[in-house]
PDBQT receptor file of N, H, CA, C and O in Angstrom, charges set to zero:
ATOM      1  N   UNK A   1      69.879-112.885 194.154  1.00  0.00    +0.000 N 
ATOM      2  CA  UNK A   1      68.523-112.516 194.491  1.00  0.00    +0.000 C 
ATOM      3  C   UNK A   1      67.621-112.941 193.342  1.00  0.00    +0.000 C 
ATOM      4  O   UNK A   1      67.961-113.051 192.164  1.00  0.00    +0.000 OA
ATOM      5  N   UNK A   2      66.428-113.163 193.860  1.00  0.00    +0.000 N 
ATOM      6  H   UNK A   2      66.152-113.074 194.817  1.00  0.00    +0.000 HD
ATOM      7  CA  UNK A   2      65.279-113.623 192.654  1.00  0.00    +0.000 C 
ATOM      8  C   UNK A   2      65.055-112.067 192.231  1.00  0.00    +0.000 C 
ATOM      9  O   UNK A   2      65.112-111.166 193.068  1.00  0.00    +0.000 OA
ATOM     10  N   UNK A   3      64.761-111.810 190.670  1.00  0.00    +0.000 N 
ATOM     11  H   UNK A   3      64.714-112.542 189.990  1.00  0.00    +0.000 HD
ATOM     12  CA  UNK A   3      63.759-111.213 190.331  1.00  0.00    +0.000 C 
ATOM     13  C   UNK A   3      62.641-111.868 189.579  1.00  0.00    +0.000 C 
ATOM     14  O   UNK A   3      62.054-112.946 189.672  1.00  0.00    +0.000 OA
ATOM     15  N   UNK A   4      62.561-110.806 188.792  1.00  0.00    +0.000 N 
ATOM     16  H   UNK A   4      63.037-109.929 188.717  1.00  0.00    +0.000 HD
ATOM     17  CA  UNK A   4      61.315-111.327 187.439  1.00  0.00    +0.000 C 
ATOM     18  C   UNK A   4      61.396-110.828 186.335  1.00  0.00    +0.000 C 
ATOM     19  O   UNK A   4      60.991-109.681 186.147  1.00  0.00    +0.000 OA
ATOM     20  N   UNK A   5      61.924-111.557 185.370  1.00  0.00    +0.000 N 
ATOM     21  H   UNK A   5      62.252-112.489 185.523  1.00  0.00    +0.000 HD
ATOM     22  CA  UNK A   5      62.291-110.637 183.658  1.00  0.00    +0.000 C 
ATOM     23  C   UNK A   5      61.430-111.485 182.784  1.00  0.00    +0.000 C 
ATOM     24  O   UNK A   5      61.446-112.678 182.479  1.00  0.00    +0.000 OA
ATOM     25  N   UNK A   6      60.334-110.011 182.352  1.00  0.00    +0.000 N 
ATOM     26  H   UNK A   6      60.321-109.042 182.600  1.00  0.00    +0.000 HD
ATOM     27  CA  UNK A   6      59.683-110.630 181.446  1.00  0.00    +0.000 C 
ATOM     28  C   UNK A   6      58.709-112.052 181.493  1.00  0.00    +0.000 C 
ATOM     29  O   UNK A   6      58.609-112.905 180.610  1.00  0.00    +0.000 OA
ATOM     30  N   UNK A   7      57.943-112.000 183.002  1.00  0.00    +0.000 N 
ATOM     31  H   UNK A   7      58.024-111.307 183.719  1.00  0.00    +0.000 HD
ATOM     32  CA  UNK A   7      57.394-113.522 183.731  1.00  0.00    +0.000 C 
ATOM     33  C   UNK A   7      58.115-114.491 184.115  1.00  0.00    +0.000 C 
ATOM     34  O   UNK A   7      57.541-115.281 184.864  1.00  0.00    +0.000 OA
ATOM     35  N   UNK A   8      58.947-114.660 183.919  1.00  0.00    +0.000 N 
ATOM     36  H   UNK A   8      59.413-114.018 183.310  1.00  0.00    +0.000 HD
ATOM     37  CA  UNK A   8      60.295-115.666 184.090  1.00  0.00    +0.000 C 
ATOM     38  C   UNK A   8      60.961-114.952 185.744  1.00  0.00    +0.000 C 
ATOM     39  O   UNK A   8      61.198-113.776 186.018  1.00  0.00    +0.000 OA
ATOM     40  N   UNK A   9      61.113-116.187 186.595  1.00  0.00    +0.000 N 
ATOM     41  H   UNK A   9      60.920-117.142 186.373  1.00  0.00    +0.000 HD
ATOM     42  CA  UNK A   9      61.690-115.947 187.631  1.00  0.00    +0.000 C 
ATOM     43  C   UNK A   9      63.334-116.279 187.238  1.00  0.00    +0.000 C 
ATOM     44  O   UNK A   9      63.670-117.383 186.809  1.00  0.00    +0.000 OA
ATOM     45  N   UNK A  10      64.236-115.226 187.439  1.00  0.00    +0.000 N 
ATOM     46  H   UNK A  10      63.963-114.330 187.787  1.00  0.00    +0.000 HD
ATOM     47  CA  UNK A  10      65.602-115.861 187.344  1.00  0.00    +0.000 C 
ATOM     48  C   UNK A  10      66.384-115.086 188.574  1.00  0.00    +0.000 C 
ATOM     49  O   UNK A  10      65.883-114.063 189.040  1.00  0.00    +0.000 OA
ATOM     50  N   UNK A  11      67.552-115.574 189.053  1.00  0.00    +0.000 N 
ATOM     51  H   UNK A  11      67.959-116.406 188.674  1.00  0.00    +0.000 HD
ATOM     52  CA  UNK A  11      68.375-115.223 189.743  1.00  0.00    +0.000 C 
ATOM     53  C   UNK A  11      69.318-114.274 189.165  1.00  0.00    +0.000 C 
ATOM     54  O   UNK A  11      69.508-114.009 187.977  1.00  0.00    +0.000 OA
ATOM     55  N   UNK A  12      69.791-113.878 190.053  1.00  0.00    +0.000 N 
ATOM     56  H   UNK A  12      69.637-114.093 191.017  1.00  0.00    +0.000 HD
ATOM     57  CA  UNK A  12      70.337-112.211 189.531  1.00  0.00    +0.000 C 
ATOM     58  C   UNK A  12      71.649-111.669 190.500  1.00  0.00    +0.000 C 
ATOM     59  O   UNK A  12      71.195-111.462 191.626  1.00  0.00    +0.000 OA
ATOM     60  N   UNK A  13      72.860-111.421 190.461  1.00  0.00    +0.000 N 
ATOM     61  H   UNK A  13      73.230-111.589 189.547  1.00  0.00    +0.000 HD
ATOM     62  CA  UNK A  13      73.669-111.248 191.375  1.00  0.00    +0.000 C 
ATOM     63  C   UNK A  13      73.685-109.724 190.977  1.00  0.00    +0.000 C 
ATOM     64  O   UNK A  13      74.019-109.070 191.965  1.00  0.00    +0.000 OA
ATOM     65  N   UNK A  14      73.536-109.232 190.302  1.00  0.00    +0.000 N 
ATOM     66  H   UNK A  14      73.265-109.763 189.499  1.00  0.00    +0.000 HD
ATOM     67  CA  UNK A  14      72.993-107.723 190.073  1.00  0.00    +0.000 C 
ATOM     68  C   UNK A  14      72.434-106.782 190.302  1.00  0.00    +0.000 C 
ATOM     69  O   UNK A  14      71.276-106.776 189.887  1.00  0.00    +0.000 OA
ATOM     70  N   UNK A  15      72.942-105.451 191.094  1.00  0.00    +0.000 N 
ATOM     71  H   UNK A  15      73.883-105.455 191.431  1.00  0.00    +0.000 HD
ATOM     72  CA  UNK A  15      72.764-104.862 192.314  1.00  0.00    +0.000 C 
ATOM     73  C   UNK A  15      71.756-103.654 191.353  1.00  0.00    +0.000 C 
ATOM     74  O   UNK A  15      70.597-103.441 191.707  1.00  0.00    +0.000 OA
ATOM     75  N   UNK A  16      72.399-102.889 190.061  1.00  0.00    +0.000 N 
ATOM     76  H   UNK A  16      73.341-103.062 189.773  1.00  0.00    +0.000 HD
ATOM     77  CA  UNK A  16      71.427-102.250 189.566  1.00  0.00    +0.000 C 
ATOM     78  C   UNK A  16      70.742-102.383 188.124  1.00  0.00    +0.000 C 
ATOM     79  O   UNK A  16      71.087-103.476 187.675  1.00  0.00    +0.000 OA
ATOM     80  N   UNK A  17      70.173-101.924 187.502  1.00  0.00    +0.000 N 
ATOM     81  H   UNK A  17      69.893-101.036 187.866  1.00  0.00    +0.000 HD
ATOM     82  CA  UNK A  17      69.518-101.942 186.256  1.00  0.00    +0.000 C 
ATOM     83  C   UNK A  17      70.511-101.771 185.115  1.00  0.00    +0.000 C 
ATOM     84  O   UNK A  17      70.439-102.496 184.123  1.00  0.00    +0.000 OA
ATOM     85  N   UNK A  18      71.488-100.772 185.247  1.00  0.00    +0.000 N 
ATOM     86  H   UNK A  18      71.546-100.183 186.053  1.00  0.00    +0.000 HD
ATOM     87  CA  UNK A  18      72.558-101.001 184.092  1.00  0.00    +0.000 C 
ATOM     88  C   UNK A  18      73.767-102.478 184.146  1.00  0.00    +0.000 C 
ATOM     89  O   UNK A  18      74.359-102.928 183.165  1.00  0.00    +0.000 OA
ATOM     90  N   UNK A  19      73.874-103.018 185.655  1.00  0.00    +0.000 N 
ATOM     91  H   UNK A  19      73.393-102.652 186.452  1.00  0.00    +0.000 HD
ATOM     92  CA  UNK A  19      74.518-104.251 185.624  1.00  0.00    +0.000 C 
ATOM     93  C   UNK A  19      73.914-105.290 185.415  1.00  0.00    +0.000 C 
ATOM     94  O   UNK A  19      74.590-106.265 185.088  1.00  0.00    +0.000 OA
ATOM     95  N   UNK A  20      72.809-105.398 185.504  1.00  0.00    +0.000 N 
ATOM     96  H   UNK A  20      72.259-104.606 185.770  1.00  0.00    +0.000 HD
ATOM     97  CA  UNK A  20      71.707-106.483 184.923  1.00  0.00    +0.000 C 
ATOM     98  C   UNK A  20      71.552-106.361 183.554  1.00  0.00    +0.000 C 
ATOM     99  O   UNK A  20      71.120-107.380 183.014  1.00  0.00    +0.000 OA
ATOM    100  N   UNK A  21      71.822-105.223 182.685  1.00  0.00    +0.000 N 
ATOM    101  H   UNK A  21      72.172-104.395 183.124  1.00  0.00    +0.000 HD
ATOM    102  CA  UNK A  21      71.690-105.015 181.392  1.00  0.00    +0.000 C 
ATOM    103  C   UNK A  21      72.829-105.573 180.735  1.00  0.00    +0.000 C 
ATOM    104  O   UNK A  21      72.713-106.025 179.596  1.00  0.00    +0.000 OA
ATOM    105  N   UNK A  22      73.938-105.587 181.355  1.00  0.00    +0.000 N 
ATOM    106  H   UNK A  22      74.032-105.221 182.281  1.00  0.00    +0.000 HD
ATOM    107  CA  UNK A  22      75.261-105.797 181.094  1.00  0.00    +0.000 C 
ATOM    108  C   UNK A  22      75.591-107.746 181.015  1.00  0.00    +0.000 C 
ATOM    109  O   UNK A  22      76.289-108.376 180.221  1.00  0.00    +0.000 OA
ATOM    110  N   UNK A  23      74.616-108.304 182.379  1.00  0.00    +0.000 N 
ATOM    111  H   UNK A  23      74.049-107.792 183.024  1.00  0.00    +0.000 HD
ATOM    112  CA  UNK A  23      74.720-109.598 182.844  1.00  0.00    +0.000 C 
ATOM    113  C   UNK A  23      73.726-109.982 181.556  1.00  0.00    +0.000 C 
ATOM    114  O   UNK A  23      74.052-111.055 181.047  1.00  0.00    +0.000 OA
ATOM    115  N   UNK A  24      72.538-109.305 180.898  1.00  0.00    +0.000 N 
ATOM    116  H   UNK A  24      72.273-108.434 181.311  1.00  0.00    +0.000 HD
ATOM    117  CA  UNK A  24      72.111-110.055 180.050  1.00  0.00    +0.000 C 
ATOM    118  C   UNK A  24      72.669-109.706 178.890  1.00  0.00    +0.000 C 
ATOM    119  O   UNK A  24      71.932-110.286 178.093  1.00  0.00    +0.000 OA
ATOM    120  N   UNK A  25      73.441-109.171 178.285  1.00  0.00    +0.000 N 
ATOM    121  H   UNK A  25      74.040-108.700 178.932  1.00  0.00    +0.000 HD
ATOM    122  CA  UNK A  25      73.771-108.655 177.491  1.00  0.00    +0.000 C 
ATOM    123  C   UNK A  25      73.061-107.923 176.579  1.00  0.00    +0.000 C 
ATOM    124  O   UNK A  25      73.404-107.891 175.397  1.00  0.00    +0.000 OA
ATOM    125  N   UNK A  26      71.686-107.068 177.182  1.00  0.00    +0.000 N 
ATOM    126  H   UNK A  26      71.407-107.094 178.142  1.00  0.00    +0.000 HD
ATOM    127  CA  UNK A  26      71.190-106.132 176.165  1.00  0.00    +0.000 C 
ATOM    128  C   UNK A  26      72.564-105.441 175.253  1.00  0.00    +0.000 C 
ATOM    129  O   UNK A  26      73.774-105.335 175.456  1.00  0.00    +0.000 OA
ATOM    130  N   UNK A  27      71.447-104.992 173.971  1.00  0.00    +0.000 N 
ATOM    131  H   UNK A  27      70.465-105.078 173.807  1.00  0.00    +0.000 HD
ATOM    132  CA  UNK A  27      72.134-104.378 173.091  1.00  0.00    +0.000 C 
ATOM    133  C   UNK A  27      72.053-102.627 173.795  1.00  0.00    +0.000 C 
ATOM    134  O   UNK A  27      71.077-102.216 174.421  1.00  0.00    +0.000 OA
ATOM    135  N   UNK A  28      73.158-101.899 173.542  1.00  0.00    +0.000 N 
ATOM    136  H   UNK A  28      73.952-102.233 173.033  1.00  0.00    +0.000 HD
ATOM    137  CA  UNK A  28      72.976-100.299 173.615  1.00  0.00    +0.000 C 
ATOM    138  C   UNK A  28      72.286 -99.697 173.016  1.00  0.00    +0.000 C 
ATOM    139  O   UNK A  28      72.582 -98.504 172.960  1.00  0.00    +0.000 OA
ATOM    140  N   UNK A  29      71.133-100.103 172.319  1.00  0.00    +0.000 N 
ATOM    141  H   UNK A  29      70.892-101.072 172.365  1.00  0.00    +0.000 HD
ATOM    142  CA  UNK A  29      70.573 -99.112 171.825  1.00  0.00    +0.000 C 
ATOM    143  C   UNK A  29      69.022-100.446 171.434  1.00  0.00    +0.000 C 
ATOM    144  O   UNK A  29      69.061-101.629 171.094  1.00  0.00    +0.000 OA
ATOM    145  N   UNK A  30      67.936 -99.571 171.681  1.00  0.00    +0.000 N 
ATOM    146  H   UNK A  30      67.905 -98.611 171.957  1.00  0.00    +0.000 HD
ATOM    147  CA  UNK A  30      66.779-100.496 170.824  1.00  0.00    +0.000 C 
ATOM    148  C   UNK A  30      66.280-101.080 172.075  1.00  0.00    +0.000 C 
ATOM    149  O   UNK A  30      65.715-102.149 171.844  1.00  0.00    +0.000 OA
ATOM    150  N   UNK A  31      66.285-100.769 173.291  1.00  0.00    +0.000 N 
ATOM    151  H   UNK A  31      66.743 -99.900 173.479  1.00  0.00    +0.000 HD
ATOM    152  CA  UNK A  31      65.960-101.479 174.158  1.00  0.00    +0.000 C 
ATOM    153  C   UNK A  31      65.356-100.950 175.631  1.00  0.00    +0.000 C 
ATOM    154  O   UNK A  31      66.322-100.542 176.276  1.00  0.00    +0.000 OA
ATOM    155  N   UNK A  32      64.273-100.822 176.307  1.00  0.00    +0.000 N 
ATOM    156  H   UNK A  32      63.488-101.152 175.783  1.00  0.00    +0.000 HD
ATOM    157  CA  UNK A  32      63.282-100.341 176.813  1.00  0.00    +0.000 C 
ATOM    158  C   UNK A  32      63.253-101.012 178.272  1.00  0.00    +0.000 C 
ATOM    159  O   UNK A  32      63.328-102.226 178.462  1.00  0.00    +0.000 OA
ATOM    160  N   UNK A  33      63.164-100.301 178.999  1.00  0.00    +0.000 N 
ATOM    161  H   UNK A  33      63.103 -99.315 178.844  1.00  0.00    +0.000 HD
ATOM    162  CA  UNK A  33      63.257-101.496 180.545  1.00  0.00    +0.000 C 
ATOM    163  C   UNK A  33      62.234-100.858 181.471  1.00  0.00    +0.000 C 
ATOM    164  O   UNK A  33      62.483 -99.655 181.542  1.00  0.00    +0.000 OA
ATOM    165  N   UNK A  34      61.336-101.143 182.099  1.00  0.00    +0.000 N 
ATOM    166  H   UNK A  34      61.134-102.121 182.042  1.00  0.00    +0.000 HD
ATOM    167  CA  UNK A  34      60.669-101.248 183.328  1.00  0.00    +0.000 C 
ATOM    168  C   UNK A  34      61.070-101.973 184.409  1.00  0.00    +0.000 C 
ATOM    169  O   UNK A  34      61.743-102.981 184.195  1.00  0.00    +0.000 OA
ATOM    170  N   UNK A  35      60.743-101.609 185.737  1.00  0.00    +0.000 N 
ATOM    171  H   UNK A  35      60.196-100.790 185.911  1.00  0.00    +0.000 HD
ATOM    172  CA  UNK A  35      60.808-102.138 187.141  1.00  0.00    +0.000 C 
ATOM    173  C   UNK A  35      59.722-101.667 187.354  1.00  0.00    +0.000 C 
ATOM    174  O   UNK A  35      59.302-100.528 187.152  1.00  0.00    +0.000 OA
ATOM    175  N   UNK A  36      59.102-102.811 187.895  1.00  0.00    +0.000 N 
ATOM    176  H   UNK A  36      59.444-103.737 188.059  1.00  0.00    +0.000 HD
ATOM    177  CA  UNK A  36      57.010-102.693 188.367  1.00  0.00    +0.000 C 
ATOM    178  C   UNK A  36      56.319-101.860 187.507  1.00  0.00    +0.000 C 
ATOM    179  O   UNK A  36      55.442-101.066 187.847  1.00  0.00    +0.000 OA
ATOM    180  N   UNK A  37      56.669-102.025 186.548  1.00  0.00    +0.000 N 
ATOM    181  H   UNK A  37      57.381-102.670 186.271  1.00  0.00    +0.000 HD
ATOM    182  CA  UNK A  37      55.591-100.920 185.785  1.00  0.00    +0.000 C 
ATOM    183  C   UNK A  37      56.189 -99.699 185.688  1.00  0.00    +0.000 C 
ATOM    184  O   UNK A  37      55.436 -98.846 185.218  1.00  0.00    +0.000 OA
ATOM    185  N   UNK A  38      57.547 -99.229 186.039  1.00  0.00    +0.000 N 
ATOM    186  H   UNK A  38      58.159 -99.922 186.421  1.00  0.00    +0.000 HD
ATOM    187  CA  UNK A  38      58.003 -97.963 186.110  1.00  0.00    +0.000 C 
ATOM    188  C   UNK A  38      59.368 -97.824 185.073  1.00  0.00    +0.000 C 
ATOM    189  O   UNK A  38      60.501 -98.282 185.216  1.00  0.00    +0.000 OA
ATOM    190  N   UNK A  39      58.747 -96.954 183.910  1.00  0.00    +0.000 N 
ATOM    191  H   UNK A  39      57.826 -96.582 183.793  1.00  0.00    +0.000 HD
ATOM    192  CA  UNK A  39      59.929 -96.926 183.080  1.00  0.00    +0.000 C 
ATOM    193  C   UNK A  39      61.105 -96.528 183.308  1.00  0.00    +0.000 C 
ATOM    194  O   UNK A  39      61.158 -95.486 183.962  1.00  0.00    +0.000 OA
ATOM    195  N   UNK A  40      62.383 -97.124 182.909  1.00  0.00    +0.000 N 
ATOM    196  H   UNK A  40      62.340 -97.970 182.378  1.00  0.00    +0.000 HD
ATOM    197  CA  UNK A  40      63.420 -96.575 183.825  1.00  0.00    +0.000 C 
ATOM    198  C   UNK A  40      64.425 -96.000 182.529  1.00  0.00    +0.000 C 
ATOM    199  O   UNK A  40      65.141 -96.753 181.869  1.00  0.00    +0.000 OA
ATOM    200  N   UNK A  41      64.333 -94.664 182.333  1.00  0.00    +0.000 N 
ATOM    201  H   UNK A  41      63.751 -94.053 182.869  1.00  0.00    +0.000 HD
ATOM    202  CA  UNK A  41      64.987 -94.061 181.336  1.00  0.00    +0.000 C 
ATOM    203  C   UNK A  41      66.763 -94.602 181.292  1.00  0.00    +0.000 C 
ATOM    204  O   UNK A  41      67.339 -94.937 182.327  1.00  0.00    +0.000 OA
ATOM    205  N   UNK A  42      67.245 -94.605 180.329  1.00  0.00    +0.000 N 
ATOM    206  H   UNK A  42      66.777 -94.334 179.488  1.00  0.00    +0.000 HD
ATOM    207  CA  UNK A  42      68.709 -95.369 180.151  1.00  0.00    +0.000 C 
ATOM    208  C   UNK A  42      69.727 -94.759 181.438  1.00  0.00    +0.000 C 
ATOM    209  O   UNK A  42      70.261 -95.392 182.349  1.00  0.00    +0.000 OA
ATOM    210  N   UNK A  43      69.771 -93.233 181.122  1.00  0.00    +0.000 N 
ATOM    211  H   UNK A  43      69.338 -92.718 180.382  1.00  0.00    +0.000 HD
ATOM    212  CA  UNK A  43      70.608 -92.725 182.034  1.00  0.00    +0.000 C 
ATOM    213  C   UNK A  43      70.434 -92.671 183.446  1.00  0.00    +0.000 C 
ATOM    214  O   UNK A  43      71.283 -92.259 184.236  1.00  0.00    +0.000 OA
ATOM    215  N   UNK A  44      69.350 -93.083 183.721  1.00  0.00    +0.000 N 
ATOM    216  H   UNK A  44      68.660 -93.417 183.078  1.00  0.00    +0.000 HD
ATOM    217  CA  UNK A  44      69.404 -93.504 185.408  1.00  0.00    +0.000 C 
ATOM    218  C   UNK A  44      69.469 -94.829 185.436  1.00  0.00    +0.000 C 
ATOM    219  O   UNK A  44      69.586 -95.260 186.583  1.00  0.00    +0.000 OA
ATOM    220  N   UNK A  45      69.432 -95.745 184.493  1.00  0.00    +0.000 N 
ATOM    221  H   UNK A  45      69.337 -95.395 183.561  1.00  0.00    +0.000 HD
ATOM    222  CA  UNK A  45      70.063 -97.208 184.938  1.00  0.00    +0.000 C 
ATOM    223  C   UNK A  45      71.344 -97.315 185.664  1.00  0.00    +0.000 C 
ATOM    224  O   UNK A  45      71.532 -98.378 186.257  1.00  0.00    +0.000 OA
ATOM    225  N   UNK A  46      72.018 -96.644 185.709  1.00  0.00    +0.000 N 
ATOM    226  H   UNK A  46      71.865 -95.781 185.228  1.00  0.00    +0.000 HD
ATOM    227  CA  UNK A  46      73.027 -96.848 186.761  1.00  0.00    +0.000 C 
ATOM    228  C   UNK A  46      72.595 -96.201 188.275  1.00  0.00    +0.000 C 
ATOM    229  O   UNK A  46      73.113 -96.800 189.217  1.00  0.00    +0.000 OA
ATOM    230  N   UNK A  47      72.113 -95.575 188.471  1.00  0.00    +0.000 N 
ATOM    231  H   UNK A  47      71.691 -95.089 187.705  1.00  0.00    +0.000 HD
ATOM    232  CA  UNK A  47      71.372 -95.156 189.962  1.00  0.00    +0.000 C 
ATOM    233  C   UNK A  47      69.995 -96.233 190.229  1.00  0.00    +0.000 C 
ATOM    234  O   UNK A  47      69.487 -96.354 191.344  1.00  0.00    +0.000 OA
ATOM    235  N   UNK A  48      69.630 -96.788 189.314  1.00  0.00    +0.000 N 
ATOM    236  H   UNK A  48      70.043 -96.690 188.408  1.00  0.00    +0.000 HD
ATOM    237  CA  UNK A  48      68.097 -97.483 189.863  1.00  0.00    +0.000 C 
ATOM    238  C   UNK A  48      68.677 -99.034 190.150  1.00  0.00    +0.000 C 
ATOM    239  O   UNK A  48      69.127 -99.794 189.293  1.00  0.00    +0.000 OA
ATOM    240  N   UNK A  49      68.508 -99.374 192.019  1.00  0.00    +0.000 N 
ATOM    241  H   UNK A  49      68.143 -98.756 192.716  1.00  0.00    +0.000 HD
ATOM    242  CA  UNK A  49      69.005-100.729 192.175  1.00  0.00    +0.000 C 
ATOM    243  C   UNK A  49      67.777-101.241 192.379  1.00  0.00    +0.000 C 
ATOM    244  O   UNK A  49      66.698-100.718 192.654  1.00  0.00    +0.000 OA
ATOM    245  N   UNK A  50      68.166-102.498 192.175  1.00  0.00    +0.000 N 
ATOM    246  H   UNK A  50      69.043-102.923 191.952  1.00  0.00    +0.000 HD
ATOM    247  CA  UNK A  50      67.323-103.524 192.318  1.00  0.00    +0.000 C 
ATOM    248  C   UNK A  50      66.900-104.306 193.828  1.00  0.00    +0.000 C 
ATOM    249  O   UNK A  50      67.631-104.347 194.817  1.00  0.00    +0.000 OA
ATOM    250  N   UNK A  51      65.527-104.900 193.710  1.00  0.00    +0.000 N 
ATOM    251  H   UNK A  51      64.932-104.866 192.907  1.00  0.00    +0.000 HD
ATOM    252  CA  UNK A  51      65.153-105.546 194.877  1.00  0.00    +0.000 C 
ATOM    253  C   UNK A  51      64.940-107.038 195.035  1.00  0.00    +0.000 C 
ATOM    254  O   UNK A  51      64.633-107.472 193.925  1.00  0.00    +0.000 OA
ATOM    255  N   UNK A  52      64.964-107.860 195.794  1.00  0.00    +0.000 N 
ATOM    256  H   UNK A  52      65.213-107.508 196.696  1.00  0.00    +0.000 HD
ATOM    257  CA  UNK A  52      64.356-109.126 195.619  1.00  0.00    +0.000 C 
ATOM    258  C   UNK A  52      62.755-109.080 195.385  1.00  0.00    +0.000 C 
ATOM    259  O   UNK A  52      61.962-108.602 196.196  1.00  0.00    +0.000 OA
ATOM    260  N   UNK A  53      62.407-109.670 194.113  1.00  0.00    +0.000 N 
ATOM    261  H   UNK A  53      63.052-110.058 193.454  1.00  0.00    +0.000 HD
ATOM    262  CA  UNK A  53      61.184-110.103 193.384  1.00  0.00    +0.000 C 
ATOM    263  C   UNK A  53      60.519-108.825 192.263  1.00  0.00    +0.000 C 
ATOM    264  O   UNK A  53      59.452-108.759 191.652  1.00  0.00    +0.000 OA
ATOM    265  N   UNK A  54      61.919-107.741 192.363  1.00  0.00    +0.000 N 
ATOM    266  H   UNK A  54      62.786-107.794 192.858  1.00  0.00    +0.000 HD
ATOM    267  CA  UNK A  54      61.342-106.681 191.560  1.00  0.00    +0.000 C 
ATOM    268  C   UNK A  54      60.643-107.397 190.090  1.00  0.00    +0.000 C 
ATOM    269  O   UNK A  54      60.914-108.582 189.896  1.00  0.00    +0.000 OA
ATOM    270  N   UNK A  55      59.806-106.720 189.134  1.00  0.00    +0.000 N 
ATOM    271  H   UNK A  55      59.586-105.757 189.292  1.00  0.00    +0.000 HD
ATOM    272  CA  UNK A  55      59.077-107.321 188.348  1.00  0.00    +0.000 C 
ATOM    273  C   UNK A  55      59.988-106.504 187.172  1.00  0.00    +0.000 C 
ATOM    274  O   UNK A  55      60.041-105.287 187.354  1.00  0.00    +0.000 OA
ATOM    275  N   UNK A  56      60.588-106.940 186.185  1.00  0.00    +0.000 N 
ATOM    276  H   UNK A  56      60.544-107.928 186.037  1.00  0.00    +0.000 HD
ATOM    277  CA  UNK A  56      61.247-106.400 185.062  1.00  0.00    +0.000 C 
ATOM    278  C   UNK A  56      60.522-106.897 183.708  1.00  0.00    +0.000 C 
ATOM    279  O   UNK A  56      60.046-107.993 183.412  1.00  0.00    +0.000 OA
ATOM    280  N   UNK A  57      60.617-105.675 182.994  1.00  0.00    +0.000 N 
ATOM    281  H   UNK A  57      61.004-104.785 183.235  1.00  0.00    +0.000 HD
ATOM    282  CA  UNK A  57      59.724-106.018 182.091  1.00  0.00    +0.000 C 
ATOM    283  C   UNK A  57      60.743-105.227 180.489  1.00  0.00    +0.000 C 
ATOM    284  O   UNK A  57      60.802-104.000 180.415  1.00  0.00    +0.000 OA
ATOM    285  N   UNK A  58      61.401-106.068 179.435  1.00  0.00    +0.000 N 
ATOM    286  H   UNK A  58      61.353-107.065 179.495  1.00  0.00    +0.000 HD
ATOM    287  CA  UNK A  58      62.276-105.779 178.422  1.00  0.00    +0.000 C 
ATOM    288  C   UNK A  58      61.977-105.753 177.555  1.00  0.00    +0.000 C 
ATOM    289  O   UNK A  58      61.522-106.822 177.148  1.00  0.00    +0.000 OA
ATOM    290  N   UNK A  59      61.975-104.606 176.604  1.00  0.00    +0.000 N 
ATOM    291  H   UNK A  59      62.345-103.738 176.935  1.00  0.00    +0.000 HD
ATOM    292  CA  UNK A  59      61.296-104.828 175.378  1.00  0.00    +0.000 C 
ATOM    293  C   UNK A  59      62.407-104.316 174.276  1.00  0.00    +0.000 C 
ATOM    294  O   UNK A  59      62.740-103.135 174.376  1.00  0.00    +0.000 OA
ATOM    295  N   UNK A  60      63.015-105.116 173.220  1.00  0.00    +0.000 N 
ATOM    296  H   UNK A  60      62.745-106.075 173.140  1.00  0.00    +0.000 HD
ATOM    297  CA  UNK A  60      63.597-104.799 172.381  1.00  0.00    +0.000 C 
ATOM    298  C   UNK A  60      63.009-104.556 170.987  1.00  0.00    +0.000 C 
ATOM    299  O   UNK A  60      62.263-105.353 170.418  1.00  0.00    +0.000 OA
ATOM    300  N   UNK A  61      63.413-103.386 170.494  1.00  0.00    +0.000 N 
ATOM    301  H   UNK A  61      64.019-102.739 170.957  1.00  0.00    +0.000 HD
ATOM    302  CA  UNK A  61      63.169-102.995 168.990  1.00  0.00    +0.000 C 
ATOM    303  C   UNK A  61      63.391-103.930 168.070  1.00  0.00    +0.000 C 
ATOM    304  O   UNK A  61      64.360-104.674 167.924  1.00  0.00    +0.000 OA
ATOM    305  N   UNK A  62      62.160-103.798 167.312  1.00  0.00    +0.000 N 
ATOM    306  H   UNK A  62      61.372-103.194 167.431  1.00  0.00    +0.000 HD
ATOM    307  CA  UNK A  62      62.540-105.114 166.321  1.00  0.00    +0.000 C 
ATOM    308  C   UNK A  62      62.420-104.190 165.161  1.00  0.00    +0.000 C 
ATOM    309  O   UNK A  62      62.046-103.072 165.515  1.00  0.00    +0.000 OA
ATOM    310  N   UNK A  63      62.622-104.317 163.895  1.00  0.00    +0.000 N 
ATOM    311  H   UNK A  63      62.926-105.225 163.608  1.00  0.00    +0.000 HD
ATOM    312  CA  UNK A  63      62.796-103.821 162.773  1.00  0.00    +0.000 C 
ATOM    313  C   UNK A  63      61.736-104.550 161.636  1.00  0.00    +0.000 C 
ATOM    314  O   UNK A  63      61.107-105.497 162.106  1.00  0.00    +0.000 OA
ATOM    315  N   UNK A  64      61.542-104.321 160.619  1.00  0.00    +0.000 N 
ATOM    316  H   UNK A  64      62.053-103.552 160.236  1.00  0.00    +0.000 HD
ATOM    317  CA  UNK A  64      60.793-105.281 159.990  1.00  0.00    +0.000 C 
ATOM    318  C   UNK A  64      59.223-104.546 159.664  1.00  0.00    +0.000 C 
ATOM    319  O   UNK A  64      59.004-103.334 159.680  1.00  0.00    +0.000 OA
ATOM    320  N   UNK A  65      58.141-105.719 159.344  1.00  0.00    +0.000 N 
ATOM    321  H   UNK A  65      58.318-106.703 159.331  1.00  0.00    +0.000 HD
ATOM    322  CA  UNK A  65      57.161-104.726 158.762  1.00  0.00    +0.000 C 
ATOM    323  C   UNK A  65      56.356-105.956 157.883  1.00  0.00    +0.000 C 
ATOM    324  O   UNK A  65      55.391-105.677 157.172  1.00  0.00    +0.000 OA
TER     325      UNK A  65
């Protein structure tokens, strides 16, 4: 299925938000996820599935200064 990560259209065989985390290899920790604008707290990434053209939006902790 198409989504959208971060403006980028990519294909996705990934049914929810924690297996898409897994397919990109986010890190466990430091890392922030939306679907349409809707923050999706870590522990429901495994209950929140995905749609064709959902809009994902990733933001990783950076460190530094």
């Amino acid at each position: 299925m198409k989504i959208i990560i971060n403006s980028k259209t990519q294909e996705t065989v990934s049914k929810t938000v924690a297996e898409l985390a897994k397919e990109l290899n986010l890190p466990d920790l430091g890392v922030a996820l939306a679907v349409n604008s809707e923050m999706i707290p870590r522990d429901k990434w495994q209950e929140k599935l995905l749609k064709e053209n959902d809009d994902i939006l990733i933001i990783k902790a950076a460190s530094g200064g």
